[in-house]
C-alpha positions as CSV (number, residue, x, y, z in Angstrom):
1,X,42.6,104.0,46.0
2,X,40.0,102.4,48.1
3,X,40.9,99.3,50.0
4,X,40.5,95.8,49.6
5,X,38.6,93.4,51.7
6,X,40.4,90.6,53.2
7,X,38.9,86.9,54.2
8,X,41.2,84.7,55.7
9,X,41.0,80.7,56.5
10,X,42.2,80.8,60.2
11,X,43.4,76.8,61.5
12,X,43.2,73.9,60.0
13,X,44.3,72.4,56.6
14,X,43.9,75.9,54.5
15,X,44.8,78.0,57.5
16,X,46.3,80.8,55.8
17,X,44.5,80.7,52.6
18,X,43.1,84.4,51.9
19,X,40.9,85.7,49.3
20,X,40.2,89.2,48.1
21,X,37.3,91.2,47.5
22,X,37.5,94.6,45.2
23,X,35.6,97.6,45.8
24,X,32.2,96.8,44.8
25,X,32.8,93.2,44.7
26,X,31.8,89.9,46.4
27,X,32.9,86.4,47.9
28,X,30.6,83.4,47.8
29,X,32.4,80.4,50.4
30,X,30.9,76.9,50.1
31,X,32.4,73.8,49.9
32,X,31.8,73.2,46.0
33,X,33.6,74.4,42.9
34,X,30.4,77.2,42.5
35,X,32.0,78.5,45.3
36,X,35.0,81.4,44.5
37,X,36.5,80.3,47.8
38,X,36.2,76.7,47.8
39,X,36.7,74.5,51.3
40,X,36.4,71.1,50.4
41,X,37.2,69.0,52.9
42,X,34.6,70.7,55.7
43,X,31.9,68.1,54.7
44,X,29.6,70.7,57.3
45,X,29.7,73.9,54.5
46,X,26.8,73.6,52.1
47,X,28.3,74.0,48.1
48,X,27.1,77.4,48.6
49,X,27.5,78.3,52.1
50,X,27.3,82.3,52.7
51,X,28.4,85.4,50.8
52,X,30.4,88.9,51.5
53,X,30.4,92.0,50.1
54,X,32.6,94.8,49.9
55,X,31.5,98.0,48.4
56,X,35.0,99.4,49.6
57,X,34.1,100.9,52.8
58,X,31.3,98.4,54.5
59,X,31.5,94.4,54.5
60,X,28.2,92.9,54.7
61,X,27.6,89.1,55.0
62,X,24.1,86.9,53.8
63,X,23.8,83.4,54.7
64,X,23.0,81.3,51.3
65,X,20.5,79.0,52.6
66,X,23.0,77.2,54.2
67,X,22.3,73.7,56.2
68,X,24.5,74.2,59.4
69,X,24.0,78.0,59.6
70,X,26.5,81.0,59.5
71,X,27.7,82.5,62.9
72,X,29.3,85.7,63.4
73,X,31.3,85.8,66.5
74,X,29.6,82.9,67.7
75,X,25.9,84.2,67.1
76,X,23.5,83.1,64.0
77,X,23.3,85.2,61.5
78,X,20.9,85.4,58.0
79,X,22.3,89.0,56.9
80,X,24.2,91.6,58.9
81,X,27.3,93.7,58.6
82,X,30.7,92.4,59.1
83,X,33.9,94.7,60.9
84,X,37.5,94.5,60.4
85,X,38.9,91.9,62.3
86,X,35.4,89.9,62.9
87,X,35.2,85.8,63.0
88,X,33.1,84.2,61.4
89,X,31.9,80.5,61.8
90,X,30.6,78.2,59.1
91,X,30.0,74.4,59.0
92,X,33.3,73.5,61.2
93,X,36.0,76.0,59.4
94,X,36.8,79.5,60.9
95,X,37.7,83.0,58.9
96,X,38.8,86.2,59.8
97,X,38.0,89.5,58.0
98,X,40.1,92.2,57.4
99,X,40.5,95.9,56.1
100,X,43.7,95.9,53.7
101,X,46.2,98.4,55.4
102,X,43.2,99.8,58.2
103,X,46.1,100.1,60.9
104,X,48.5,103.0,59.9
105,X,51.5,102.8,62.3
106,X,51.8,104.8,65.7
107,X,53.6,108.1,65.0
108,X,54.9,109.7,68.1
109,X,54.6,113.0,68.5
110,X,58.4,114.5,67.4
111,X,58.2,117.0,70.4
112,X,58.2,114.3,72.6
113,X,61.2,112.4,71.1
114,X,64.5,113.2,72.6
115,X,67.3,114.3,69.9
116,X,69.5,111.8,69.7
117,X,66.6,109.4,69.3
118,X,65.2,111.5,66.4
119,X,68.7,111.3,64.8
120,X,68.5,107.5,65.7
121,X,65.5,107.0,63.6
122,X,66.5,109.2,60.1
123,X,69.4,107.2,60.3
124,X,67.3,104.0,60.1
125,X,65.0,105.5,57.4
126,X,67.6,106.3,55.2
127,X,69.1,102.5,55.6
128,X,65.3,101.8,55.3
129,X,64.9,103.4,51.9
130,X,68.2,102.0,50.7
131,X,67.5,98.2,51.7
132,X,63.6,99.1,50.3
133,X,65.6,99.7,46.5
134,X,67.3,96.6,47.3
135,X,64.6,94.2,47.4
136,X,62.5,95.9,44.8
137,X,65.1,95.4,42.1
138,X,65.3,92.1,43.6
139,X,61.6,91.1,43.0
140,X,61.8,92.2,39.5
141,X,64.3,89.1,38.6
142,X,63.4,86.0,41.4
143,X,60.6,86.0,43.7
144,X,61.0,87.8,47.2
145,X,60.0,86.4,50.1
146,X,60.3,87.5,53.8
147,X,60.2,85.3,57.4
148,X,59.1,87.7,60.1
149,X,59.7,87.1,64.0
150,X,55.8,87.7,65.2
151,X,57.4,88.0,68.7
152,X,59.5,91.4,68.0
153,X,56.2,92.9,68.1
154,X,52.3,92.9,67.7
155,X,52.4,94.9,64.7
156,X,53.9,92.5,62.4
157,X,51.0,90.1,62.6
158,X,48.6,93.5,62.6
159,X,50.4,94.4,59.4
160,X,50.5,90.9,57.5
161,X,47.0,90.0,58.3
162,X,45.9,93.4,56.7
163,X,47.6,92.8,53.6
164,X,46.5,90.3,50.8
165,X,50.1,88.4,50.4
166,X,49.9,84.8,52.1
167,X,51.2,84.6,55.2
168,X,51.6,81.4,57.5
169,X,53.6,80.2,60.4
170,X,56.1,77.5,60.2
171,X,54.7,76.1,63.4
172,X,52.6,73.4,62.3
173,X,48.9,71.9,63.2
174,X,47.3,72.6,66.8
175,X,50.6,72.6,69.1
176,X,51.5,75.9,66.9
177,X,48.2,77.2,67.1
178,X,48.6,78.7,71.1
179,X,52.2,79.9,69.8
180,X,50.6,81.9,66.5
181,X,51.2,85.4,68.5
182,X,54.9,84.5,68.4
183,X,55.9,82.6,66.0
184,X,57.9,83.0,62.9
185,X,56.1,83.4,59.8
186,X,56.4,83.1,56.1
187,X,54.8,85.7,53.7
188,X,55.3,86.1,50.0
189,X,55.8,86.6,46.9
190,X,56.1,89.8,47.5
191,X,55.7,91.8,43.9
192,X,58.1,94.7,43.7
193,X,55.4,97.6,44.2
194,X,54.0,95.3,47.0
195,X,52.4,97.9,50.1
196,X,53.3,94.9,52.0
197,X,56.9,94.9,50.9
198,X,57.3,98.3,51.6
199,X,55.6,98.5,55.0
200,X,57.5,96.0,56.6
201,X,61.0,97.7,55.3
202,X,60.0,101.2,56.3
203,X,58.8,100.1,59.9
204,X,60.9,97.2,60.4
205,X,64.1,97.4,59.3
206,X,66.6,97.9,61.9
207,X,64.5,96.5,64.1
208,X,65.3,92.6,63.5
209,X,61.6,91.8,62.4
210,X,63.7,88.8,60.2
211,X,64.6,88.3,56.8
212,X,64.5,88.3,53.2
213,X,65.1,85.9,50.8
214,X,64.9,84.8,46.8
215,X,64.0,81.6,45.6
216,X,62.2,80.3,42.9
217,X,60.3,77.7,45.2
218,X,57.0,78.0,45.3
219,X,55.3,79.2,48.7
220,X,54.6,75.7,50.0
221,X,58.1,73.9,48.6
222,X,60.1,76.9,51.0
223,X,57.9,76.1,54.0
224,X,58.6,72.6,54.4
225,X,62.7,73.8,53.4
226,X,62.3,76.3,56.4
227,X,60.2,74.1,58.8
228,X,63.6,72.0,59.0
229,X,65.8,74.4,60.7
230,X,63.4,75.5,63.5
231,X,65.0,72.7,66.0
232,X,69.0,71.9,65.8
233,X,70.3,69.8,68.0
234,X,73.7,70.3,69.6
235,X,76.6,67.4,68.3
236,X,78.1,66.9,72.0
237,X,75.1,66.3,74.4
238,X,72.3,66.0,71.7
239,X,70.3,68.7,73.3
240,X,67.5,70.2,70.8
241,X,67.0,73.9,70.7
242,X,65.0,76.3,68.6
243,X,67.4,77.8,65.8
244,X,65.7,81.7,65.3
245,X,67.7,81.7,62.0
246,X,65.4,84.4,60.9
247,X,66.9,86.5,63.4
248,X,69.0,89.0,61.1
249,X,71.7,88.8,64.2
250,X,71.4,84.8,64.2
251,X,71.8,84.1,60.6
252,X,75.0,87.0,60.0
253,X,76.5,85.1,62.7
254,X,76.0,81.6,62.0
255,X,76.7,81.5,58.5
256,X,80.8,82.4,58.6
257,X,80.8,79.5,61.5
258,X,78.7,76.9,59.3
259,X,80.5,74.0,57.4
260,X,79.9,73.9,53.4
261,X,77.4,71.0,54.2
262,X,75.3,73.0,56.4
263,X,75.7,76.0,54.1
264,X,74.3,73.7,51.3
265,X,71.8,72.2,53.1
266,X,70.3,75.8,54.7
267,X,70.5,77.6,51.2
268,X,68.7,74.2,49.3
269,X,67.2,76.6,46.4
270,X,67.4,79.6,48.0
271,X,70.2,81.9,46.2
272,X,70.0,84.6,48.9
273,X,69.3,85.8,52.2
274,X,68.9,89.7,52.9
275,X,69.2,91.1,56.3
276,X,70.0,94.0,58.3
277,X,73.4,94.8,59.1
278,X,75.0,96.4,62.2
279,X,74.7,99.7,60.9
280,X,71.7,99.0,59.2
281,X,73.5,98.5,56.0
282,X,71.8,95.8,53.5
283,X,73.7,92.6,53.8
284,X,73.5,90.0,50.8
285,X,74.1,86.3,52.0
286,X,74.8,84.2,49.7
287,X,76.5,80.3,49.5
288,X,80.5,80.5,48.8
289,X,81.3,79.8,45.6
290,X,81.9,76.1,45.7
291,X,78.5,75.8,46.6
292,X,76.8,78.2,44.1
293,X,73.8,76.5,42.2
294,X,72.2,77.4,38.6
């Protein structure tokens, strides 16, 4: 199956917004409803403003007559050929393009890799596999989403802006913009035959890349529930400090030590949290029964 071609809004208002091209398909960006991916608060984009297409190997970009121009990395551009990962510049919004799944992960070489860590890592496979039948079963009743710790590694972010789910941190506006390599982010729905889904179980699990969870919130209603646990502050001195409740660790801890109003307010309309256990076991979290919603 040949991949996709990803465009991506980066900053801004519709930072995160992506669009996807088929094999043999194409993208026309403007600012106007004739557009298929429509910016329309950049009063700099023409209604038609430049066009990509993706024959499923080879991304090529032509500038629609466009008033302001199209840049690509910074240089003007009527027609040329776009690579994975490339910026592009029109009227005063930025995008990024991307190859669906391009970066498979490192493999190291098994004769370099002591015993016991070899043993280490079927372990976490198997756990991986279980947890992976987990959340597909999951999906198939109430949507699955996932918050991922960007500073556990670079390949999360390598992984979720290669793959056509929306993804966005829940740092907001230009402070979060320096913090974007590091931050925690939001991704999902994630469909039960998602290659997304099962990329970030069979690499990440065990490896406390965050969390799952099931709501039937929409994408936007769970950020702003999420975005209000990123800073707690401590009853006795009043001292604010970043809460990593995404951290699989964090949130197994925390929850047995929260009263039932912080249970209720954390869960709001989510109906579970799923996370890694010590033993890499799949842990369901869910509010104690007094606290159980429709």
């Amino acid at each position: 199956m040949e991949p996709r071609c990803i465009v991506e809004i980066r900053w801004g208002r519709l930072s995160g917004t992506k669009a996807v091209i088929p094999p043999g398909g194409a993208l026309r960006v403007g600012r106007t409803e004739r557009a298929d991916l429509v910016v329309p608060h950049d009063a700099q984009l023409s209604g038609l403003h430049f066009q990509l297409a993706w024959d499923g190997r080879r991304c090529a970009i032509q500038d629609l007559g466009s008033v302001s121009g199209t840049r690509l990395h910074g240089a003007a551009v009527t027609e040329a050929e776009v690579g994975h990962g490339d910026w592009i510049q029109a009227g005063d919004t930025d995008f990024m393009v991307y190859v669906e799944g391009r970066t498979p992960p490192r493999v190291e070489d098994p004769a370099e890799v002591p015993g016991r860590l070899r043993f280490r890592e079927q372990k976490r496979s198997t756990s991986a596999a279980q947890a992976l039948a987990v959340l597909r079963a999951e999906a198939l009743v109430t949507p699955l989403y996932a918050v991922l710790d960007a500073a556990r590694g670079e390949r999360i972010l390598q992984i979720l802006r290669e793959s056509v789910e929306p993804h966005r941190s829940l740092y907001e506006g230009a402070p979060g913009d320096p913090l974007e390599d590091v931050a925690p982010y939001l991704v999902g729905p994630l469909a039960p035959e998602s290659r997304l889904l099962q990329c970030l179980v069979e690499e990440g699990w065990g490896k406390r890349w965050g969390l799952f969870c099931t709501t039937r919130r929409d994408f936007a209603e769970l950020r702003r529930h999420l975005r209000r646990f990123l800073v707690v502050e401590i009853d006795d001195s009043g001292e604010r400090l970043y809460f990593r409740f995404y951290d699989p660790r964090v949130m197994r801890r925390f929850l047995p030590t929260c009263s039932p109003r912080q249970e209720e307010e954390l869960f709001g309309d989510i109906l579970a949290f799923f996370v890694e256990g010590e033993r890499g076991e799949t842990c369901r979290l869910t509010p104690r029964p007094s606290q159980s919603r429709e």
